[in-house]
C-alpha positions as CSV (number, residue, x, y, z in Angstrom):
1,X,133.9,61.4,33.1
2,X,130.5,62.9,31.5
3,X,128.8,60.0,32.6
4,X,129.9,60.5,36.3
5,X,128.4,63.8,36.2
6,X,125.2,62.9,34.7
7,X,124.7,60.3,37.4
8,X,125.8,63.1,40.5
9,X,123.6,65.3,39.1
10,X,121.0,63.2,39.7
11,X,121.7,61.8,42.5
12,X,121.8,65.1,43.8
13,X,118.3,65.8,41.9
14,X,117.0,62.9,43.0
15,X,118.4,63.6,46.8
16,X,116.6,67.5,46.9
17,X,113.3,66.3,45.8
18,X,113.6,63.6,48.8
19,X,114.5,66.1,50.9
20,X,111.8,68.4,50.2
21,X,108.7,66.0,50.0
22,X,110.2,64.8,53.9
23,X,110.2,68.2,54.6
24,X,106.5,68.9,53.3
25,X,105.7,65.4,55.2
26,X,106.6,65.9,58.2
27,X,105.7,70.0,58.2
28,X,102.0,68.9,58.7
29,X,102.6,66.2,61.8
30,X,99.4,67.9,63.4
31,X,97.2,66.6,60.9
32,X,95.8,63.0,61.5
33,X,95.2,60.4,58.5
34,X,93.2,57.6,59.9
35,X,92.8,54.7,58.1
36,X,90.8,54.9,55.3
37,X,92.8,58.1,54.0
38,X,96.1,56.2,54.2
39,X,94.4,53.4,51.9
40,X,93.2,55.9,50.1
41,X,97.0,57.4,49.5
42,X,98.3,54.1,49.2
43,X,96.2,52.8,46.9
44,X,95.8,56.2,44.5
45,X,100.0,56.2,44.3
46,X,100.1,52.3,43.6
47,X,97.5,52.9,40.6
48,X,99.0,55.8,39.4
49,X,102.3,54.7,39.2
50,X,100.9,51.3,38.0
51,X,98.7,53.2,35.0
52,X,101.9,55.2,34.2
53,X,104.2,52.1,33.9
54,X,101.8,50.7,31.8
55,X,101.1,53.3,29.6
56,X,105.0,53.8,29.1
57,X,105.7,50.2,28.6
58,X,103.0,50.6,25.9
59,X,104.7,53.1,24.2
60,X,108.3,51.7,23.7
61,X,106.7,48.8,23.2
62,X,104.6,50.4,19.8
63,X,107.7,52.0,18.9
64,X,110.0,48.8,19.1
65,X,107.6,46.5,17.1
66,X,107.0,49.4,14.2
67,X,103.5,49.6,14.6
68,X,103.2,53.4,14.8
69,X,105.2,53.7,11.2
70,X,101.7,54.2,10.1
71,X,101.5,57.4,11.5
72,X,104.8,58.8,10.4
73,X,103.8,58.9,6.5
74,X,104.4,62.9,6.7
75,X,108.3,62.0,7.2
76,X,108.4,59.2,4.6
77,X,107.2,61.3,2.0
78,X,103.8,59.1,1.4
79,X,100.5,60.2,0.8
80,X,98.4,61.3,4.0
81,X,95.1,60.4,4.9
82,X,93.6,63.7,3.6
83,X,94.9,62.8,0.0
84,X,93.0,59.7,-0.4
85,X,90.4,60.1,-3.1
């Protein structure tokens, strides 16, 4: 049952912020994009998204395989970087 809210809720979420950005699209139908600006658009959202993906994957990925234990001495109780002789 708390699972089937989660998911309506965002679904709902998910639902507003489509309605608003086709609202916001289609509020300025005077303006014309030629071309090269809807390249532009298309090709600025593709690498975004692509550079955020990546990035993302990069971290679970660190987490998963332990390489950033390294950096969690202050939790382990080790000896930091600052109290090497």
């Amino acid at each position: 049952m708390r699972t089937l809210v989660v998911v309506t809720v965002l679904v709902a979420l998910l639902a507003g912020a489509m309605a608003v950005a086709c609202q916001g699209w289609f509020a300025f139908e005077a303006v014309d994009i030629g071309f090269h600006g809807t390249l532009a658009l298309v090709l600025g959202v593709s690498l975004s998204l692509f550079v955020g993906i990546g990035l993302m994957s990069l971290v679970f990925f660190s987490s998963r395989s332990g390489r950033d234990n390294i950096a969690d001495w202050h939790r382990q109780g080790a000896a930091g970087p600052e109290d090497d002789p």
